[in-house]
N, C-alpha and C positions, 0 to 999 in steps of 0.2 A: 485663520479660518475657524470659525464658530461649530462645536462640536453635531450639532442639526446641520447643516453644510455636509460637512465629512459624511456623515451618513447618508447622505441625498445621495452623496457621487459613489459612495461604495457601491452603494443599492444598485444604482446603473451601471457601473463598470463590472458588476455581476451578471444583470441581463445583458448586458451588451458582449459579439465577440468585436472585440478590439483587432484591427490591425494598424501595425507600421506598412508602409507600402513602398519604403525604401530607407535602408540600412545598410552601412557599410559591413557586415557581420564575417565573410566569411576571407575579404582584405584583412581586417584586423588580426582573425585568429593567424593565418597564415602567416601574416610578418610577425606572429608572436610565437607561434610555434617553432619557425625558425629558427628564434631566439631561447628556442630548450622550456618554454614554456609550455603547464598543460592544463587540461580542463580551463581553458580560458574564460569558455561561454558560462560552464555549470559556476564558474568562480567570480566571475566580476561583470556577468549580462541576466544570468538567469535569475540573482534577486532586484533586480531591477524593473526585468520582465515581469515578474512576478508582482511586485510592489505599484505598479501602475496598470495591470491586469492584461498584461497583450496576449493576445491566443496567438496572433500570425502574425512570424515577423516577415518580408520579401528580403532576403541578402541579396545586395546587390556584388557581382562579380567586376570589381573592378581593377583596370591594369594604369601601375603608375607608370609616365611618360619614361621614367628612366629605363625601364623594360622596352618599350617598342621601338621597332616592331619585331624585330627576331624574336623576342620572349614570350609575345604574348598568349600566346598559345599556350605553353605550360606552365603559366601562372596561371591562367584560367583554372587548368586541371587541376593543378597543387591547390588551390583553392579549394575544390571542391575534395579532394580529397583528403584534404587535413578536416574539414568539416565532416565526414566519413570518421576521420578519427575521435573526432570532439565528444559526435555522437556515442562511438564506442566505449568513450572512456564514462561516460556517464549514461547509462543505461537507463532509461524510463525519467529521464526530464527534458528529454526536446528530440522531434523530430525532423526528418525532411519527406516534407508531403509534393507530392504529383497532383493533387484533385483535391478538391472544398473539401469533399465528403471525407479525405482522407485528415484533413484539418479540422475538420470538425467533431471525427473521432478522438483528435489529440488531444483537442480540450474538456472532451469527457474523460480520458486517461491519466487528464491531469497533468500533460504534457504542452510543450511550446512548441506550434506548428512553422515550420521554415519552408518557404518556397524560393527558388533560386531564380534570381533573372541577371542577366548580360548587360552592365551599363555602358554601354558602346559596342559595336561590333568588330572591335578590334582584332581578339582570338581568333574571328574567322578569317581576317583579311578577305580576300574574295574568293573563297571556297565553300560553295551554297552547301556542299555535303557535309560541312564540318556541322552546321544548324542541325543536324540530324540526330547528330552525334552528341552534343549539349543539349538535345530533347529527351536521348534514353537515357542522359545522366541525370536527365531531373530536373531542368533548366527548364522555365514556361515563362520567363518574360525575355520580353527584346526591347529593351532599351537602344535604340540605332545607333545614336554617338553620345560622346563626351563631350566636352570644351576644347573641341580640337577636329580636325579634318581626318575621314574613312574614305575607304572603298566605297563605304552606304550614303555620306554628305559632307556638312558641315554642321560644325556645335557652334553655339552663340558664346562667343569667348565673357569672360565673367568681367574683363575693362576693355577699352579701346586697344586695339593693335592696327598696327600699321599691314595690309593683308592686300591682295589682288579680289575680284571680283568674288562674291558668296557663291556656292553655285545649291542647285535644290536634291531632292534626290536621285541619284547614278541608277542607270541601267542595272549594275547589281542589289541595288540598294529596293528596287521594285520588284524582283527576283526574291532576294531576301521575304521581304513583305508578305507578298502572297503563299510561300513556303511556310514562315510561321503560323499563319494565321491556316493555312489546311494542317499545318502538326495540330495547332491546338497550344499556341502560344500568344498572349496579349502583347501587344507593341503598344511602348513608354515614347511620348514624345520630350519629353524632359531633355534640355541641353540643345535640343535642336536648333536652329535658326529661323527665320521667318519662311524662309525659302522653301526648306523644306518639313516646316509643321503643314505647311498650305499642299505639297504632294502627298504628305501621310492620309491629310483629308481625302483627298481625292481619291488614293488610292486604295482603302481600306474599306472593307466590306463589313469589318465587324467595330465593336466598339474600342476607342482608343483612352490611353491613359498618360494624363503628367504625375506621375508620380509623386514629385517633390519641384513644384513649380508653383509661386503665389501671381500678384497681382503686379505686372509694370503699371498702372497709374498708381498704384502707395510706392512702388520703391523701384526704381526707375533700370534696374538691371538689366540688360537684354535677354537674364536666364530666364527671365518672369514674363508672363504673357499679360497678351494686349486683350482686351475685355471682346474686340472683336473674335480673337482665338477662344475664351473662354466660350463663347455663345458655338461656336464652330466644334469644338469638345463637345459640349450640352448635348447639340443636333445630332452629335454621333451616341448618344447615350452614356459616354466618358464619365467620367472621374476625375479629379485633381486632386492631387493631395500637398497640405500646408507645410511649407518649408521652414523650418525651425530656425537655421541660417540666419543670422541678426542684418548681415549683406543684401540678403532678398526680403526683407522686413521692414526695414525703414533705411531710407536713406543717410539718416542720422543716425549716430549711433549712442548719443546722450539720451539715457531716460526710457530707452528700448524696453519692454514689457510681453510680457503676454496679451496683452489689451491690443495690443498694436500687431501681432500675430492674427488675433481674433479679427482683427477689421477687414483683414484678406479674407478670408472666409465669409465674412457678412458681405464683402463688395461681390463675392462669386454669388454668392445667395441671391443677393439683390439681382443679380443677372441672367444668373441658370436654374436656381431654385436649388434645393437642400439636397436634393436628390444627385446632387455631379459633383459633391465637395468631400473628400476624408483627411488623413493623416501622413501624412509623408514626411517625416522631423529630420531626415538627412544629421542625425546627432552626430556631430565631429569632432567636442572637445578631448574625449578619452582618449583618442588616434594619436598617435606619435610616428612623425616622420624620421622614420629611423634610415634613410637614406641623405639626410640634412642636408635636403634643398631647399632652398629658403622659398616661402609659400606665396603665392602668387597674390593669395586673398587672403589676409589675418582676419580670424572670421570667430566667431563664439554663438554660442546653439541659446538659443531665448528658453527652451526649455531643456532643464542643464542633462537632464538623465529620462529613459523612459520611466523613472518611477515619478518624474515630478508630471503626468499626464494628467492627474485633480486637479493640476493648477488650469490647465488649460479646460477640462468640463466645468470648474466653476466659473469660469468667463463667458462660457455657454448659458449656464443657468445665470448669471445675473443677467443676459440678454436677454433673456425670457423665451429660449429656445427650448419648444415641450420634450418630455423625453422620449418621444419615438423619433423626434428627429436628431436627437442627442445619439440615439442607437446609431441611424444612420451615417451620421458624422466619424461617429468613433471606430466605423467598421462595416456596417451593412453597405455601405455603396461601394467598398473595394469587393467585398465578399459577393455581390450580384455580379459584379465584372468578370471577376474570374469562376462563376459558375457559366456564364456565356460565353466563354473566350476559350476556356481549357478542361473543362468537363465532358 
């Protein structure tokens, strides 16, 4: 990359606030802290964060299958409160924000805004009160399910399984919905299934988000949506954000690039306009399964580190995307979202 280049993207990753709009951040720290480690985030995320300019990251609260369901509940909590410790132990370089305006003070403070959302609704099993409860902890997304069956549906399993009938969203799961969405919490359709992306539609008054969800015509996953879904997100004024995941990228995995990242995002372009596309890299190679299940999807992140994000803005500027839509891309269309949804 030619030194005019570099300067193009810095310039813009200055005006721009960047967001991640889903990160495994506060699973990682948590199965590291366990393990007697500390300042995780200030020591091995925050020059990263730094290095590719993110102001907001979303940690996504996630429970591994070996925990449920008895656990999942206090791995929820322990999550969030070893991230409670992260922050203490490193004073004045990363927060956890409740409101934009709260993250948009951070990155004048010079600080990494964190907001917390639920990737499945597991923790609550089907106790709507517990939702109440992960709101005054600071939790503002709701992710419904993972790759795998709740109280609230079904996840789109990430290969073929042998399985009974899909079903769409549960009595609770509509319940759910309409409670977060009066706290003042965005609902991620990411992971869902057909069944039930098409009731979040219906049932949702405000705008919805895939957080970390690319294109099923480039790469044929059930995780990834159908271009119909994508027009269906638009209509609601949504978001999508590009999945990093080489699995939801190309179906090949010889030759895999950034370029081929970018093409999900041009085919959303080409369908919903610039205005419903951001960032969502789901980055997984740092993660170590320290529970040594052997992984369902052997899977590797096309963009290795958040600091390698100029890779991906200068695949935007060779497209000849101008840079207010480059703002957009990198951040402003997640940052409208949650000024509507949770402000």
């Amino acid at each position: 990359m030619d030194s005019s280049l570099q300067q193009q993207i810095q310039k813009l990753h200055d005006r721009a606030f960047i967001v991640d709009a889903h990160f495994d951040l506060t699973y990682e720290v948590h199965n590291r802290r366990e393990r007697g480690e500390r300042q995780v985030i200030e020591r091995d995320y925050l020059p990263q964060f730094k290095a590719g300019g993110f102001n907001l990251i979303v940690s996504a609260i996630f429970i591994h299958d070996y925990f449920l369901p008895e656990m999942g509940l206090r791995r929820a909590l322990d999550q969030i409160a070893c991230l409670h410790e992260e922050i203490d132990e490193s004073p004045g370089k990363c927060c956890l924000c409740r409101t934009t305006a709260e993250a948009v003070q951070a990155r004048k403070n010079n600080q990494v805004a964190i907001f917390l959302s639920l990737e499945g609704a597991e923790p609550l099993q089907n106790d709507i009160h517990l939702l109440r409860i992960f709101y005054e902890l600071g939790v503002r997304g709701l992710g419904l399910v993972w790759s795998r069956r709740n109280y609230v549906g079904d996840g789109a399993f990430f290969t073929t399984k042998k399985s009974g009938q899909r079903s769409g969203i549960s009595s609770f799961g509509i319940q759910l919905i309409e409670e977060a969405e009066k706290l003042g919490m965005f609902i991620d359709v990411s992971h869902l299934n057909d069944e039930g992306f098409w009731d979040v539609i219906d049932i949702t008054s405000q705008p919805v988000i895939a957080s970390h969800s690319n294109c099923r015509s480039l790469a044929s996953s059930m995780r990834n949506l159908t271009d119909v879904q994508i027009t269906a997100i638009a209509r609601k004024n949504g978001v999508i954000g590009m999945n990093s995941i080489n699995k939801f990228v190309r179906d090949e995995d010889e030759g895999i690039d950034v370029s081929h990242l970018v093409d999900h995002l041009d085919h959303i372009v080409s369908i919903a306009g610039v205005e419903h596309v951001g960032i969502g890299f789901d980055l997984c190679d740092s993660f170590k399964d320290y529970l040594q299940i052997e992984q369902e999807l052997p899977s590797k992140d096309v963009i290795e580190t958040h600091a390698g994000l100029g890779k991906f803005t200068a695949e935007l500027l060779r497209r000849n995307y101008s840079e207010d839509d480059i703002l957009k891309i990198l951040g402003g269309n997640f940052l409208r979202i949650y000024q509507e949804t949770i402000d």
